[in-house]
N, C-alpha and C positions, 0 to 999 in steps of 0.2 A: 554519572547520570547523564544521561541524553538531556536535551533540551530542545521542547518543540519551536518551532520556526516560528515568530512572530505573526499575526495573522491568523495560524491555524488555531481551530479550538482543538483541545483533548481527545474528543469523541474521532473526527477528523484523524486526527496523527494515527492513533489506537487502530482504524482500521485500516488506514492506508499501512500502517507496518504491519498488520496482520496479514492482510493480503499480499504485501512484497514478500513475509516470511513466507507464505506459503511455494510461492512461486519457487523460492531458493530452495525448500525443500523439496521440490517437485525434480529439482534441478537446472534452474536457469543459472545466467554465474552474476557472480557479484557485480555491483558497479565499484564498490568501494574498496581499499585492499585492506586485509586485515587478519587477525586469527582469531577474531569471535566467535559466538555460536552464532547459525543463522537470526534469531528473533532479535541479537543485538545489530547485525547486519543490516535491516530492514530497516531499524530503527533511524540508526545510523545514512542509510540513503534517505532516508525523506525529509532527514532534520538537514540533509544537506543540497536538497531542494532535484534528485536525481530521480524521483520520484513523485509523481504528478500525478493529481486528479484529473480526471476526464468524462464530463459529460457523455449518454448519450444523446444521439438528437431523438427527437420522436419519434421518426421511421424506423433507428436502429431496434428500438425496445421491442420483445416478443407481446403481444396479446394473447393472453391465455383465458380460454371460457372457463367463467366461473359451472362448475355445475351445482344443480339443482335437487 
């Protein structure tokens, strides 16, 4: 069993590897070496801190008009 990094809550870990899984399925390559399935893969990079949360700033963020 993975273990999340001290620090992060649950919610947290669950999408940063959802999001890393995806990427790997998309095709990026691993950070880590191994023979897992990708979703253990992802998991695996961000309990080992090779994956990182990122702000945006306020200017990066799209505004989208609500319609009416």
């Amino acid at each position: 069993m993975i273990q999340r990094p001290a620090g992060m809550g649950a919610f947290t870990f669950v999408v940063l590897s959802t999001l890393r899984s995806t990427q790997l399925i998309r095709g990026c390559r691993p950070r880590v070496e191994g023979v897992h399935k990708r979703t253990v893969i992802a998991q695996i990079e961000v309990a080992e801190g090779k994956v990182l949360q990122q702000f945006a700033a306020p200017a990066e963020i799209a505004v989208v008009p609500s319609e009416v």
